[in-house]
Each structure stands twice: as C-alpha cells, then as structure tokens.
C-alpha positions in Angstrom: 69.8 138.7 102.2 73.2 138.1 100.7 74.7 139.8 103.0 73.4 137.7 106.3 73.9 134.5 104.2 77.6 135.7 104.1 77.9 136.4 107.7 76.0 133.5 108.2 78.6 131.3 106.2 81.4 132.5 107.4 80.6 132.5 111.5 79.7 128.8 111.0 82.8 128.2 109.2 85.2 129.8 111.5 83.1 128.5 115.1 82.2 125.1 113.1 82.2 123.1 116.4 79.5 125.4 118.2 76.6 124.2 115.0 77.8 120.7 114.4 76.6 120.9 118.6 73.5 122.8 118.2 72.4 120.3 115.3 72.7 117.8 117.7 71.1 118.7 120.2 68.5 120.2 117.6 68.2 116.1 116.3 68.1 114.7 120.2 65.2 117.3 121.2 63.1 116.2 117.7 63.6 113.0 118.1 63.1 112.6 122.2 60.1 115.0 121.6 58.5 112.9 119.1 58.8 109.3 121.1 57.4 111.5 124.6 54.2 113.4 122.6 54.4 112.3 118.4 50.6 111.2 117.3 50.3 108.0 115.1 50.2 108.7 111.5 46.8 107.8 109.8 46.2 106.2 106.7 43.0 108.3 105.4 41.5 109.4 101.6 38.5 111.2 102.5 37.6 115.0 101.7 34.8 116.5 103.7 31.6 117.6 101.4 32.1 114.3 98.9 29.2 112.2 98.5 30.9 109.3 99.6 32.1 111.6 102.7 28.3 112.1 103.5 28.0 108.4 103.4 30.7 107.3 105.7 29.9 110.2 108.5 26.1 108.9 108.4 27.2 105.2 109.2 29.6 106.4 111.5 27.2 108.6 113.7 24.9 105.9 113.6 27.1 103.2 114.8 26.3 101.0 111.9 29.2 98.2 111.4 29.5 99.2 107.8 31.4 102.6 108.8 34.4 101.1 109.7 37.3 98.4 107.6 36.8 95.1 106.1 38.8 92.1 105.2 37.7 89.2 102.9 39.0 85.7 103.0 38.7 83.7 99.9 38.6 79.7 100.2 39.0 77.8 96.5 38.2 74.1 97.2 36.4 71.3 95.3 33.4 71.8 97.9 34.6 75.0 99.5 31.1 75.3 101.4 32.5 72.7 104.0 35.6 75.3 104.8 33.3 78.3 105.6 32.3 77.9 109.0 35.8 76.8 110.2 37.0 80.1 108.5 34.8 81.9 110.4 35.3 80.5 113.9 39.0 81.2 113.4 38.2 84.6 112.2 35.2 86.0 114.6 38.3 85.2 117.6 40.3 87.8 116.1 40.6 91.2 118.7 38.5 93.8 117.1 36.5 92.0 114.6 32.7 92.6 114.7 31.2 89.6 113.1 32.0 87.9 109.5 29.1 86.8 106.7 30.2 84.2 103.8 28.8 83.5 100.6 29.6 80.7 98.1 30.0 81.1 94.5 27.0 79.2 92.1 29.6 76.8 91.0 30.4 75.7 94.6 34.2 75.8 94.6 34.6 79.7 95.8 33.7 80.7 99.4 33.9 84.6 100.2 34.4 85.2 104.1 33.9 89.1 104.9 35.5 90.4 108.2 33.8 93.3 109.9 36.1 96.0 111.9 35.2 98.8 113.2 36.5 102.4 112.5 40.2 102.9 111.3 41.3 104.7 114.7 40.7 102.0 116.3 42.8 100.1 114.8 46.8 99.3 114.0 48.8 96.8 112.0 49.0 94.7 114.7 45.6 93.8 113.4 46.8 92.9 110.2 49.0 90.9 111.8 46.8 88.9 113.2 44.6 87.9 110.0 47.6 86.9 108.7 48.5 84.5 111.1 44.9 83.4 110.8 45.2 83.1 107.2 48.2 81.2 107.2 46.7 78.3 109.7 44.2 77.7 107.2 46.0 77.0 105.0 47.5 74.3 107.3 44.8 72.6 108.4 42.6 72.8 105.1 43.1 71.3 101.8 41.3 75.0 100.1 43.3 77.7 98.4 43.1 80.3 101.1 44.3 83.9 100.1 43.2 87.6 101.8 42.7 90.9 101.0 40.0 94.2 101.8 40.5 97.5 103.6 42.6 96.0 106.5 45.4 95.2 103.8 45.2 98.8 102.1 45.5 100.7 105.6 47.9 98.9 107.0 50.0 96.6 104.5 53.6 98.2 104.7 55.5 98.3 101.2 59.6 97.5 101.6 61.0 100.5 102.2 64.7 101.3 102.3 65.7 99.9 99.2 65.0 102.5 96.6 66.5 105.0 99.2 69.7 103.2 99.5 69.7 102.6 95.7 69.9 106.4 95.5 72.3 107.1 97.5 74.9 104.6 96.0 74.5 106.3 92.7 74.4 109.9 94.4 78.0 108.5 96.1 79.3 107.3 92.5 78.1 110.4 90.8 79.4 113.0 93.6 82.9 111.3 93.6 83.6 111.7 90.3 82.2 115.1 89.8 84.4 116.2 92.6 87.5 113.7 93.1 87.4 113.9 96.3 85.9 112.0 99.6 85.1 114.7 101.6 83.7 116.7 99.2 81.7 113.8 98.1 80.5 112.8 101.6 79.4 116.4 102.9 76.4 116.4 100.8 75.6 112.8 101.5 76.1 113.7 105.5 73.7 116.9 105.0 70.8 114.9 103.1 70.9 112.1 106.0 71.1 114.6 108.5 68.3 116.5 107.2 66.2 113.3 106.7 66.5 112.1 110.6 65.3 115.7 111.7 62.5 115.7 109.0 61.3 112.5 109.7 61.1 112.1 113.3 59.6 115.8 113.2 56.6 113.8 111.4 54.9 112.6 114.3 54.9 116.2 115.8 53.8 117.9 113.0 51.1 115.5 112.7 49.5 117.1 115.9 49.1 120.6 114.0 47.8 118.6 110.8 47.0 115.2 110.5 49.8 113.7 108.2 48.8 110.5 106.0 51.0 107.7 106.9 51.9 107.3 103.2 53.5 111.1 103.6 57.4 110.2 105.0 58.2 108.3 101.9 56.9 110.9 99.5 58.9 113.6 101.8 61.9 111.3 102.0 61.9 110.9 97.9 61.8 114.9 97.9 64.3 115.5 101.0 66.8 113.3 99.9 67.3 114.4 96.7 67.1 117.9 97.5 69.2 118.1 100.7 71.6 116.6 98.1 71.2 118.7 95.4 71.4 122.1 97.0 74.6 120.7 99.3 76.2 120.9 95.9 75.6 123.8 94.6 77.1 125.4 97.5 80.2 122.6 98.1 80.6 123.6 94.2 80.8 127.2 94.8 83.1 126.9 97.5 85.8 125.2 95.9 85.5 127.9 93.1 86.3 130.5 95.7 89.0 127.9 97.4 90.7 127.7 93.8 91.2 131.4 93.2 92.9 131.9 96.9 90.5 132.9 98.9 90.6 132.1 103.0 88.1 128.8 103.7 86.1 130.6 106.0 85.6 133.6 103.5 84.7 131.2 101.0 81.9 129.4 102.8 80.4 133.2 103.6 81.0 133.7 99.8 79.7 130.6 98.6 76.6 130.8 100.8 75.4 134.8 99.9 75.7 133.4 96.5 74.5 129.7 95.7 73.5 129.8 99.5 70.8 132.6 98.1 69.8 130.4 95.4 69.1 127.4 97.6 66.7 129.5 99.7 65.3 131.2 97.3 64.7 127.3 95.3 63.8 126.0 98.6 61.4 128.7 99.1 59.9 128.2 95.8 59.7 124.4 96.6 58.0 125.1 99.5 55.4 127.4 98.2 54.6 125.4 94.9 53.7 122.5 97.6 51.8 124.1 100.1 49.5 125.5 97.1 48.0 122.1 97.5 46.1 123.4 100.6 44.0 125.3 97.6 42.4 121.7 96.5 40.7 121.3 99.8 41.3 117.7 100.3 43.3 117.4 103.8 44.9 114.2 103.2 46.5 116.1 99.9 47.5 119.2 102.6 48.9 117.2 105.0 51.5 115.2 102.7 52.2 118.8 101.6 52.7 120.6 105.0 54.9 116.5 105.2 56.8 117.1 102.1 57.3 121.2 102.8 59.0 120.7 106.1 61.2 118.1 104.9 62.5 121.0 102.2 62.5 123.7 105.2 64.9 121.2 107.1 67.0 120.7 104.4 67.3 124.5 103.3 68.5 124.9 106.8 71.0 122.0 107.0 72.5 123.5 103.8 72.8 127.2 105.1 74.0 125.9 108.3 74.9 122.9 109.3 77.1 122.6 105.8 79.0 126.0 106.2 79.7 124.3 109.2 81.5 120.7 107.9 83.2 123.2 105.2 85.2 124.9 107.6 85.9 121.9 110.0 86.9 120.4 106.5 89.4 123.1 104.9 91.0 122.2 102.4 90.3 119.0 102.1 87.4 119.3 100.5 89.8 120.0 97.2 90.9 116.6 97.3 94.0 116.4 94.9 92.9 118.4 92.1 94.0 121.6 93.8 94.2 123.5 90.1 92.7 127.3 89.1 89.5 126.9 88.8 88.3 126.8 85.1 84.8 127.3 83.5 83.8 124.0 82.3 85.0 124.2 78.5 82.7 121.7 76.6 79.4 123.4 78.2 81.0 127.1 77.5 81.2 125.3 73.5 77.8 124.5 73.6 76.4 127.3 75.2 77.8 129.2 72.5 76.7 126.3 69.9 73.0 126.6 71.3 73.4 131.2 71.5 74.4 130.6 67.7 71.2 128.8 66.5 68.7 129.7 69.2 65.6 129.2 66.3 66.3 125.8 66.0 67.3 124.7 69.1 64.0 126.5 70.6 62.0 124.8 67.9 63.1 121.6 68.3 63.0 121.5 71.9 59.4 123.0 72.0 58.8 119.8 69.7 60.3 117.0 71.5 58.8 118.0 74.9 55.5 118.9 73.0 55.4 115.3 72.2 56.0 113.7 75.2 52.8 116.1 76.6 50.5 115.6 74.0 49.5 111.9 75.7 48.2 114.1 78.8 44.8 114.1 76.9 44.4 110.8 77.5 44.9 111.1 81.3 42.4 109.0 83.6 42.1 109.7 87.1 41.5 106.5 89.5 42.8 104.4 92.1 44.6 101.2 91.1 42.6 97.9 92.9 44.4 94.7 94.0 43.8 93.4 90.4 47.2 95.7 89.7 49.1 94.0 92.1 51.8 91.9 91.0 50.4 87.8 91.0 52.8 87.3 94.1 50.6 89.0 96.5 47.7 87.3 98.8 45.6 90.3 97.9 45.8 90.0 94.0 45.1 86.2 94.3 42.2 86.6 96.2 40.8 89.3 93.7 41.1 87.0 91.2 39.5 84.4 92.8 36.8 86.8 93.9 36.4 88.1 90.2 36.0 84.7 89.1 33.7 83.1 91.6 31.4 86.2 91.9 31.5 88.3 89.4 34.3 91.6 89.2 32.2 94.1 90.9 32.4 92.1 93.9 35.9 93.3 94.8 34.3 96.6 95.1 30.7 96.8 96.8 28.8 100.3 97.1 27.6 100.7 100.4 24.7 103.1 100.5 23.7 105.2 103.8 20.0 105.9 103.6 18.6 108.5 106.2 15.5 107.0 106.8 14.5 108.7 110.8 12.5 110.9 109.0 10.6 108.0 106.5 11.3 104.6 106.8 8.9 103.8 103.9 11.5 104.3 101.2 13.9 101.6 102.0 11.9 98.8 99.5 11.2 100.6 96.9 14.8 102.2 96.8 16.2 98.9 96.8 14.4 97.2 94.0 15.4 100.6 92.2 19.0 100.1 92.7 18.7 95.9 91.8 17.3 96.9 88.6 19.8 99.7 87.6 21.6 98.2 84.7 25.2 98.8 86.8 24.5 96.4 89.5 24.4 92.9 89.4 22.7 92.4 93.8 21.7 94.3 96.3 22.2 92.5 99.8 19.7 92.3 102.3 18.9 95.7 104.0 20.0 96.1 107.4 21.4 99.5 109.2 20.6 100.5 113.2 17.0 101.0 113.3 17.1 103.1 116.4 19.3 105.5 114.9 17.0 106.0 111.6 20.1 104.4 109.2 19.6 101.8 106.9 22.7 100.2 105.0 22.1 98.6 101.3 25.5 97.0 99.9 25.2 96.9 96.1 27.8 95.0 93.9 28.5 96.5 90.2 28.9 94.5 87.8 32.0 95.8 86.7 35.4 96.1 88.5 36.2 98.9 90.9 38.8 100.6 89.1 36.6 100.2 85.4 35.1 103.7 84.1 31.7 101.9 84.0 31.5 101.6 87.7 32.0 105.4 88.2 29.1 105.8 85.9 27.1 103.6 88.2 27.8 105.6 91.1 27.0 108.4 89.4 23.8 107.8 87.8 22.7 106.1 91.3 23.2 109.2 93.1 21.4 111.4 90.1 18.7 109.5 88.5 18.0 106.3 90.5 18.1 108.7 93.9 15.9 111.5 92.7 13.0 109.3 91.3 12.7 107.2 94.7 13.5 109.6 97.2 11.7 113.1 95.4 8.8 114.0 97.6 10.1 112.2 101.1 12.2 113.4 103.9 14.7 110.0 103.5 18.4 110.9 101.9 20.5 108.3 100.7 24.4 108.5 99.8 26.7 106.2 97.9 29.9 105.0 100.0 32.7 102.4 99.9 35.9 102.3 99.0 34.9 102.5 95.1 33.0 105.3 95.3 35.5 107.0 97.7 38.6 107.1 95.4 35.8 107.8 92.4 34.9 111.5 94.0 38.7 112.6 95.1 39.2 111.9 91.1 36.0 114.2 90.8 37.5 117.0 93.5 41.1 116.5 91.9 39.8 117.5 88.6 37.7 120.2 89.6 40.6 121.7 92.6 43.5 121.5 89.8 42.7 124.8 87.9 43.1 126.4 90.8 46.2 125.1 92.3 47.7 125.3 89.5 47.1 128.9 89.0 48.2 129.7 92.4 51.4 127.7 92.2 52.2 129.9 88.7 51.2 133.0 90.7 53.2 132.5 93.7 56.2 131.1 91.9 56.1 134.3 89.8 56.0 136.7 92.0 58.8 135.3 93.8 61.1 135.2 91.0 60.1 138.9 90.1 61.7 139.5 93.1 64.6 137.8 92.8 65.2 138.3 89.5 64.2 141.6 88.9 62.2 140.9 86.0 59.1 140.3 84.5 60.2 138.5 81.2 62.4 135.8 83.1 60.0 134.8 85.2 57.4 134.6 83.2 59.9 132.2 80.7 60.7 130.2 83.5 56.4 129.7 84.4 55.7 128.5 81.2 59.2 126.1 80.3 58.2 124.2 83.8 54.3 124.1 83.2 55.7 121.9 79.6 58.2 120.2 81.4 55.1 119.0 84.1 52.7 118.0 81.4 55.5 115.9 79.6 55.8 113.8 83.1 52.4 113.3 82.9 52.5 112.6 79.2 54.8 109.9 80.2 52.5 108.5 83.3 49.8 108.0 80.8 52.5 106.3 78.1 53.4 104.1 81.0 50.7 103.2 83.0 47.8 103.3 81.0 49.1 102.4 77.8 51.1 99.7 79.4 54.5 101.0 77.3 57.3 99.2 79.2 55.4 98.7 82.4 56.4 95.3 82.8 60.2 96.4 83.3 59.0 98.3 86.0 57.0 95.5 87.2 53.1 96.7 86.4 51.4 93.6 85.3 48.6 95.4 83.8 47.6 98.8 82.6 46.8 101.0 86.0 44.6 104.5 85.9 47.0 107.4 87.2 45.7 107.3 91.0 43.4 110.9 91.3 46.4 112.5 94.2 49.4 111.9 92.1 48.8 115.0 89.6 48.9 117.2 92.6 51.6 116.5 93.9 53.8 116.3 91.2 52.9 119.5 89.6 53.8 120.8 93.0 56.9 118.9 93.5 58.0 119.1 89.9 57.4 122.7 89.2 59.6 123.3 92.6 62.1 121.4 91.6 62.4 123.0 88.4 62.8 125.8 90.1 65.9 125.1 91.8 67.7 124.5 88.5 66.1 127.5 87.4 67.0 129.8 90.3 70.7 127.8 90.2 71.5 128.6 86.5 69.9 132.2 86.6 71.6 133.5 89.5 74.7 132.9 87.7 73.4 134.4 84.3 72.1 137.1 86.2 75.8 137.7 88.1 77.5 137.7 85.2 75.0 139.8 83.3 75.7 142.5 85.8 78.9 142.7 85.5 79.0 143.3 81.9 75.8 144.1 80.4 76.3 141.4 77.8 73.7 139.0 77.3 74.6 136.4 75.3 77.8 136.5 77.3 76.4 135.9 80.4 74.2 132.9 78.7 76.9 131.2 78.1 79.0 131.8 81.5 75.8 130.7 83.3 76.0 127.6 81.3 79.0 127.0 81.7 79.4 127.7 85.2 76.9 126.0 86.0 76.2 122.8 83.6 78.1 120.3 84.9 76.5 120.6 88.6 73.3 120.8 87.7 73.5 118.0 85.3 75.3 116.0 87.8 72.4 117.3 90.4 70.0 116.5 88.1 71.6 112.6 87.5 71.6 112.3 91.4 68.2 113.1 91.4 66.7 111.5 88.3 68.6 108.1 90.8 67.1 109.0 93.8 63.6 108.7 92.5 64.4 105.9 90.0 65.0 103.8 93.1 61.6 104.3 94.2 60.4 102.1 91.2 61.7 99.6 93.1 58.7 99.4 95.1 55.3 97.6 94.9 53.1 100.5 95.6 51.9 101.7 91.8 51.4 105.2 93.5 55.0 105.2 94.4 56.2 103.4 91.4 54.0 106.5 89.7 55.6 109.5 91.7 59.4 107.9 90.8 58.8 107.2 87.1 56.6 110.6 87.1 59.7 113.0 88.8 62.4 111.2 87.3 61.6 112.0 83.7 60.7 115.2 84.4 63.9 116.0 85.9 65.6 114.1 83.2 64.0 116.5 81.0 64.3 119.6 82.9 68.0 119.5 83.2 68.4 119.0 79.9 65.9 120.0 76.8 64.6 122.7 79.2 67.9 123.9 81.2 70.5 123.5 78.8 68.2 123.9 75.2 65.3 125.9 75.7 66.4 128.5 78.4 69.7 129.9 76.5 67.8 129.9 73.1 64.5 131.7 74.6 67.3 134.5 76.5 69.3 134.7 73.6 66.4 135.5 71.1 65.0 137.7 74.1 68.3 139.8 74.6 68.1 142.4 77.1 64.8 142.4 77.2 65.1 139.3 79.2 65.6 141.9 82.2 63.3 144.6 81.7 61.4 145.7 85.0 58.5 148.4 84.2 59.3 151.0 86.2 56.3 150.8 88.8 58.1 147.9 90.2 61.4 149.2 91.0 60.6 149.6 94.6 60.5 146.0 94.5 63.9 145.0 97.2 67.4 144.0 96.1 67.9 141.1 97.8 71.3 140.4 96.7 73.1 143.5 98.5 76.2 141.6 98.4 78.7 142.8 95.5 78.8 140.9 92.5 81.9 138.7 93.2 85.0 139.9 91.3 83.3 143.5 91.2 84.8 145.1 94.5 86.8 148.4 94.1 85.7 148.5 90.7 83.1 151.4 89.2 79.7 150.2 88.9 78.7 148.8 85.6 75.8 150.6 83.5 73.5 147.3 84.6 74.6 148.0 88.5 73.9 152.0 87.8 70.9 151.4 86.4 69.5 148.9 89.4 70.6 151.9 91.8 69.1 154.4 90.2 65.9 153.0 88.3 65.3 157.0 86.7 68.0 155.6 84.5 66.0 152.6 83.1 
C-alpha cells in the first residue's frame, strides 16, 4: 500500500493542476446531482419490532388520526375558556391540520388546544412555520399567555447551526498557525476540511436514497468531518515539511509523506469507518443511517487527504515552510518526557489507570432516555408551554400514551380494557375511546401521572403492556400496544441497552483485526482495544457527571439535570473509539518505523513520542475545539455528543497517548511485537522502505519480517 500512496503522492504533486480540476468537477457533479435527484432527509426514531413500533404501524394502516404528529397550544388567562374556540378557528385553517380538541385546566386559567396532523411524510417545516405565525397572532389579538409546543416542534424545529462550526475553525486557524508558522501551511488543512465537508454534505441527499439518513445526521457528520479532515491534513502537511527540511525534492516529499503518515490516515480512516458502521449491528435504522452519514463524511475526507492535499503541496512548494526553513529537529521537550515516562513506566501506568478509572466509574450510574421540552432552556415557546401544561394538568400530560387496540377480531374488550388502564396506579385519565371502526382499531390516549422523561413513567408503560394487557386481553383474539412519543424513546433505550454488547464487541473485533494487520502484532493491538474501551467509558463517566448530576451544566446552558438520550452511547463509542484510533495508528506507525530500524524498544518509544507529540497534541487541541463549539447549541443531544468527544479526546491525547501507551510498551518490551507464527502470512502493507534505511543491510527486525522462520 505504501508504495501506491507514494506514487500516488508524488503524481498529484508534480501534475497538481490536473486533481485540483478533477475535485472540481468531482464537487459540481455531487452537488448538481443532489439538487436534480437528492431525497429529503427525515426526521424518524423508530425501530421495527418495538412495541411502540407495533403501535404506530397499527394506527397507521388503519388510518386513524392518532398515527401521525401533533402540536399543542397552551392559553394562560384569567378565564382562559373564552380563548379556546378562537384558538381553534385560527388553528383548524392551518394546511394539513386534521381537527384540534381543547381541554381546560380545573382551576380555569389553563386551556390546552391539541393540533392533529397527519403522518410525518406528509409534512415539512413550512408547516411549522405556519403555527408559528398562528401562534404569534394570538398573542396579538388576546390578552392570554399563548406559548407552543408537540411533535411538530421536535421534527422540524431547526437548532442554529453554523456557530459552533465556525467557532472551531477559528481555534483550528489559531492553533495551526502557530504550530506551523506559516499561512500556507496553516490554510491547506483548513482548505481540505471545507472541501471535504461541501462534497460530504451535499452527497447527503444522495446517499439518503440507498439508506434513509435522519435529518439530524449532517451535523453529527459535520462535527466528525471537520475535525478529522483537519486532523489527518496534518499529519501529512507535518510529515512533509520533515522530508522538505532534510533536502528532499517537493514532489518526492509529498510521495514520502503520503506512503508514510498518508498510510496512517487510511488505515485511521479505515478504522473510523469500520468502528461506525458497526452500528448497523444494533438494528435500529435511524442509528445506521447517521452511521452510513457520519462514515462517508470520513471516506471523503481520507480521500481529500490522499489526494486532493498531495495536490495543494506541490502547487505550494516551498512555501509551505514559511520562514522557519531550519533542519528538522525531534521535538526536544516530548523526547525529555518520553524518556521521563520510559524511566518510571509503574507509576505513570498506575496513575494513569487511576485518574481515567475515576472519571469511568460514574458510568454505573448511566440512564438512558430522551430529554422532553422541560430541558429546554426557559427562553423557548416549547419549555413555557410545558410548564404551563405541567401546571394546569398535571406532568404526565406533556407526554400521553396512545394505545392501538386490535379489536377486528373482538370488539368486546375495549371497556373493560379501559377501566383497567384508568385504574392502573401510573395513569391519572384515559380519554374517551375512539379509533376507525371499519378498520377494527380502537385508540385509548392515557396520561401518566408522571413526566415523560421520569423513570416512573417507563414503568407504567411497562407494566401496561405486561400485567394490565395480559389480564384483559388473555383468552380473546383483540391485541393492544402502547405508542406515543414517550413510550417511543422509552423502547430505543430498551433496544440500545440490549444492541450495545454486541456492537461493542464487533467494533473491538474489527478494530483488532485491522491493526493486527497493520501492526503486525497481537500485543499492540490488543493494548490499544482496551486503552480506548477506558478512554470511552470515562466520556461517558463524564456525560453522567454532567448531565445527570447537573455538575457545571449551567455553564453549558442545561437548566436542569437531563437523562443521557438512549442513541448517544452508540455513537460515541463508535466515533470515539475511531478516533482514538487515529492517534493510535499516528503515534504507532512512527514507533513502529523506528523500531525497525533499530530493534530498540524503548528507543523507538521515545522517537514515536517525540516525533510525533506535538501534532497530535496540537490535532488533538483542534479537535477537543471543534466539538467544544458544538456546546454552543441548544439541542442537549448535541450539547451531549460535544461535551461527550471532547473530553474523551482531551483525554486520549494525553493520559492515554502520551502516559499510558509509552509506560504499557515500555514494561512490554519486545514483546510488544510478537506475532505467533501462524499469522505471518498475514500481508506487509508497508512495502515501502523504512525512510532513512535505503542502501543500507536490513536490520535483524526487517530480517526477521522477511523471513518469519527466523522469529
């Protein structure tokens, strides 16, 4: 593979026009392709086989109103039973909306104004729009607190974008120009990352054709894609000026620079890739398509790297030295404390062990949920009307079960099964049934008596569906199944929790295998497995510090203590133990290439570290900004995914990268490297000579990978 990287390199270098041109017309087809034939993005949280699932295809195929979105409007007035019919004139005009019931609170001054619409597809945010506006007249012409909020708000209210990504990218700016003193050098990885991100996200809409893409998925992709399209430009700009500074010719240095840290980028965007798309193992397809989302966003941006910036290096030259054109030198202050950690491995690999021990031990206390609107900050329409919901009618009103009963087979059941729901401890009323009688459906909305987000309510559902169920329904042909947004987000917790075993295995399986291969080794690998898998559970560790235990939310703006939402595990195990990776591949490939030239492994510790610590801790600051800036936000699932990656990159490039991987292969030794000889047919994928090597007899480590008789 080295070998075609460095041909690769070093034809884009010396022809750089002839890529900057395919690129372009690469961007012009994605982007012309996706306007003529891109599908709409959908906003969707179901997984086929849940309960809730069985629920909403039943009202569905039945026509029933229930089956599709609602929106409440929420009058507070002195008599706020005069503002009700008003309200719903106004609203029943809207396009799209089925009908609207009301209800007014026993103390008189709360009216509740629920807005029926059909089925998500059928919808867009013009919609939203146009409650809005509705909203807003009221308010005009009444003398009642008006404020909205539902299903239509969660599908299609928009969070500000743009401001965590631009955040980012300032600090990635600062941060590149002084690790590099120079403009150029400092804008190439900057171009690559934006260039990457207008191919990845236009390609959304196409790929959305193959698998349907949540429209949540870009900004989790752009999070990823930014930082590393960033990231792995600079390990290779890095590289390049190393071969630059020792006299080498520019376009032999890109071809250089991309068989080796070019190698490591695939190799860390191919473990990137596959750690994601292990979420297609938890069988929930709104979880695979932000994976396939956030996977070719890292394809993109492997290929802009290998590419696109071989490319801009040779149209560059020299320039990309800036003013500091001096021999290049080892950084001196990480070779000290690569030898200061080699010296005391014990300690440093007990301490380290500690500290991120610590931060991990609060995933114990991790609780799966959704966050309601009673999270959202007080500024919001939707948190003001939960609270004026909660008050007037009780906190389970916020978050109504909606029951499907199959009753074409026995109609009989449909009283007694209500009074058996009414008198469940759980539920404070049962409406009125009603349903399509001609299609054998009959629709019970129940109201807990507890919030949607509280742990009580998911005990409600679940004792519903096994005790209250059973003892009605036992000995009839009628089915019933507990729906709603509640009891939705309450089962994909359920599926998360019983899928993550499994993903997570595969993700350790497939991410060691694929280092066995690069590495050539069974002990590094295997070191690298279980340093991530801590480094993961201390991010969560720090989720459940944050968010649940309310430590410091409020600088973050989280007004109240949030359960992690039931998706965000996922994919932060898959994007974190990736990412890990690339620091991992970055720092082990040059361990690894020095190792081979000498057969000293303490040595080569401490060159790897020193070769290598200042980029990756300057990669790592670039991306610990990138997703800081996404706190920024007022989605908690987002604020979640920035706080969640940050720290565990924070942590990564430090404890992990620079204390606990040169203690663990120092106390290892050459073991670190040992292959059983059954898997020396395994291929050498770096072909290329070890830089520095050429014309020089092979070392006993190089003999020994030749000729694995020797080993």
């Amino acid at each position: 593979m080295s070998n075609l990287l460095h041909r690769l390199g070093r034809s884009a270098a010396t022809h750089p026009w002839v890529t900057i041109a395919a690129w372009v017309v690469l961007a012009l087809v994605v982007v012309t392709s996706s306007v003529a034939f891109g599908s709409e993005l959908e906003e969707s949280f179901e997984a086929p086989g849940l309960d809730s699932h069985l629920a909403s295809e039943l009202l569905a195929e039945a026509g029933a109103d229930e089956a599709g979105l609602t929106a409440h409007v929420v009058l507070e007035a002195g008599d706020a039973a005069v503002h009700v019919a008003p309200a719903e004139s106004a609203l029943e005009q809207l396009p799209h909306v089925l009908g609207t019931t009301s209800t007014v609170s026993p103390d008189g001054t709360v009216a509740l104004v629920r807005v029926q619409y059909p089925a998500l597809e059928q919808l867009d945010a013009a919609d939203l729009a146009a409650l809005k506006d509705v909203v807003e007249d009221l308010r005009d012409e009444t003398s009642a607190t008006v404020e909205a909020g539902g299903d239509l708000f969660f599908a299609f209210e928009e969070a500000p974008t743009g401001l965590g990504e631009a955040a980012g990218m300032v600090v990635a700016m600062v941060v590149l120009l002084i690790a590099f003193g120079s403009v150029v050098a400092m804008g190439l990885p900057i171009g690559i990352a934006l260039a990457g991100l207008v191919v990845g996200a236009t390609s959304m809409s196409l790929v959305t054709r193959l698998v349907d893409i949540p429209a949540w998925a870009p900004q989790l992709a752009a999070m990823v894609g930014i930082g590393v399209g960033i990231d792995y430009a600079l390990f290779v700009v890095t590289r390049h000026r190393e071969n630059l500074a020792l006299g080498m010719p520019v376009a032999e240095s890109a071809g250089l620079a991309l068989a080796t840290a070019g190698q490591a980028v695939v190799f860390a965007g191919g473990t990137v890739v596959v750690a994601i798309l292990g979420l297609l193992v938890a069988g929930i397809p709104f979880v695979t398509g932000g994976g396939v989302a956030i996977s070719a966003m890292v394809l993109v941006m492997v290929l802009a790297s290998v590419t696109l910036l071989p490319a801009l290096l040779g149209l560059a030259g020299h320039r990309v030295d800036g003013r500091r054109r001096k021999p290049h030198r080892p950084g001196v202050g990480w070779s000290r404390w690569g030898t200061h950690v080699t010296c005391h491995p014990m300690a440093y690999l007990l301490g380290g062990a500690a500290l991120v021990s610590a931060l991990a031990a609060p995933v114990l206390a991790l609780e799966l949920g959704f966050p309601d609107d009673g999270t959202k900050p007080v500024s919001t329409t939707e948190r003001r009307a939960y609270d004026l919901v909660a008050d007037g009618f009780g906190p389970g009103a916020n978050g109504p079960l909606v029951i499907a009963v199959d009753i074409s087979r026995d109609g009989s059941v449909v009283a007694p099964l209500t009074a058996a729901i009414a008198a469940d401890p759980g539920i404070t009323a049962v409406d009125e049934p009603g349903g399509v009688d001609d299609a054998g459906v009959a629709v019970l909305v129940a109201q807990p008596t507890t919030s949607p987000q509280d742990e009580a309510t998911r005990a409600t559902v679940d004792r519903l569906r096994s005790e209250v169920f059973p003892a009605v329904l036992d000995g009839t042909l009628a089915t019933a199944h507990v729906g709603g947004q509640t009891a939705t987000f309450a089962d994909l917790g359920d599926r998360v929790q019983d899928r993550m075993p499994r993903f997570v295995a595969a993700v350790l399986v497939l991410s060691f295998v694929l280092l066995t291969v690069l590495f050539r080794s069974v002990l590094v690998p295997l070191k690298a497995v279980v340093l991530n898998l801590l480094s993961v559970c201390a991010a969560y560790g720090v989720l459940v510090m944050v968010f649940q235990w309310g430590w410091a939310a409020d600088l973050i703006g989280v007004e109240a203590p949030v359960p992690v939402v039931s998706f965000i595990p996922l994919f932060m195990f898959a994007i974190l133990f990736g990412l890990s990776m690339d620091y991992e591949v970055f720092l082990l490939s040059r361990v690894r290439e020095e190792y081979r030239r000498h057969g000293d492994n303490t040595r080569a510790v401490v060159a790897g570290i020193a070769g290598t610590g200042r980029t990756i801790s300057a990669a790592a600051l670039i991306m610990v900004a990138v997703f800081s800036g996404f706190v920024l936000g007022s989605d908690p699932a987002i604020k979640m995914m920035g706080v969640g990656l940050a720290t565990a990159i924070l942590l990564d490039a430090t404890v992990v990268r620079l204390v606990l991987v040169p203690a663990t292969m120092t106390l290892l030794g050459h073991a670190n490297w040992w292959l059983p000889r059954w898997l020396h047919r395994l291929p050498h994928l770096d072909a290329e000579p070890v830089p520095g090597s050429a014309g020089r007899a092979p070392t006993a480590v190089q003999q020994q990978e030749r000729e694995p008789g020797l080993r």
